[in-house]
N, C-alpha and C positions, 0 to 999 in steps of 0.2 A: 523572573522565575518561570519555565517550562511546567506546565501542568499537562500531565500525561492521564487519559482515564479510558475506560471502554466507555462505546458509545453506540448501541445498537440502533438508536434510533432518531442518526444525525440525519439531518435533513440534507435532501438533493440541492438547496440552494447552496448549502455550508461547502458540502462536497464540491459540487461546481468549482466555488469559490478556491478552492485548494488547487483543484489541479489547474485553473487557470494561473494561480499566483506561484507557482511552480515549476509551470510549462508542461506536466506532463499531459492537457487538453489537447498537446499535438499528436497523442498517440491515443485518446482515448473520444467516444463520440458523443463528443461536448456540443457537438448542437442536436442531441437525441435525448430528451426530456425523459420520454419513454423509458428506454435502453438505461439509462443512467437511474432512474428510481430503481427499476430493475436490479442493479449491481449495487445499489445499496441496500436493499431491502433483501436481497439474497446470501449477502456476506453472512460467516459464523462470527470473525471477528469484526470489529472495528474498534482501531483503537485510534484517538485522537492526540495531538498535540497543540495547547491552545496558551496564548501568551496574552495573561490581561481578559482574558474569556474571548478573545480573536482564535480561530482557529486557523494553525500554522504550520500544521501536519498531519497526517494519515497513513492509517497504515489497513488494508483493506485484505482479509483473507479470508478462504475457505478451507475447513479444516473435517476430520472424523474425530479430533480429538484421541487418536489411538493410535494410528498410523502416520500419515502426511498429512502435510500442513500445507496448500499453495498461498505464497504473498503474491496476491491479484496486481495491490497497489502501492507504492511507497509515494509519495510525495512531500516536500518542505515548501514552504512560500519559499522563494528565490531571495529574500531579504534576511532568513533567519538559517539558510545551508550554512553549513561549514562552522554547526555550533554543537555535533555529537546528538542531534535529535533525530535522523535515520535510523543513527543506529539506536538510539534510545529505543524507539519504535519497533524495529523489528528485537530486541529483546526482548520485548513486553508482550509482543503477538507471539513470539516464540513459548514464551513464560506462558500465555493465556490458552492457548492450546497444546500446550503439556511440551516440555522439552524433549520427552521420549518421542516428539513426532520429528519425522523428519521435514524439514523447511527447506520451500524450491519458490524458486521464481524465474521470469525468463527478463530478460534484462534488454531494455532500450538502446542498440547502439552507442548511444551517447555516452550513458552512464555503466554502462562494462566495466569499465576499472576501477568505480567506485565498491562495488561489493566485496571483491578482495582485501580490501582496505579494513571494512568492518567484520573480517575474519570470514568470510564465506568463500566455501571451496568451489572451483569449475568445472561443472561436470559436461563430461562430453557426447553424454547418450540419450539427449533431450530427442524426441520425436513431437512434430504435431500435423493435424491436418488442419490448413490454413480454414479461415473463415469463407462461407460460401458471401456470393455478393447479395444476396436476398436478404 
């Protein structure tokens, strides 16, 4: 049984531990202590998903609560994908910052065709200015 709950104040280790056992530490900067306490302690949401009290998911955003929602982060441990806890996930971060918000993410080459799947539409007018290297 999937146990899903907010968690404002999961630990950096726990986090680590997700995006490495998921892979998404290739796109995020999992050897920056720093930066990474940072992104957990700044989130509105965080919602977990934990099997047995392991945690086995996340779901990491920033919200106004009134307007937009962005999902910073989704990840599954690579052992427990392809059991409806993504989308569990982002239901519940949806639900937890009001459904009247609109909910955006930018999505990992890889995992592109995954979001269509869990009902979410493509939009084609995303703008960003890249990360400086400092």
């Amino acid at each position: 049984m999937i146990e899903y709950q907010l968690e404002p104040n999961l630990s950096v280790d726990e986090y680590l531990g997700v995006l490495l056992s998921s892979g998404l530490s290739e796109r995020r900067p999992a050897d920056d202590r720093e930066k990474l306490t940072k992104m957990v302690q700044n989130a509105d949401i965080i919602l977990t998903a934990r099997s047995e009290g392991k945690l086995i998911g996340i779901s990491r955003c920033m919200t106004d609560f009134a307007h937009a929602t962005y999902l910073a982060d989704l990840a599954v441990d690579r052992a427990f994908q392809k059991q409806g806890i993504g989308r569990e996930l982002i239901t519940k971060s949806h639900e937890a910052a009001g459904t009247h918000t609109i909910l955006l993410l930018l999505a990992a080459p890889t995992a592109a065709s995954y979001y269509p799947h869990v009902g979410m539409q493509k939009h084609d007018s995303c703008w960003i200015i890249p990360r400086s290297s400092s």
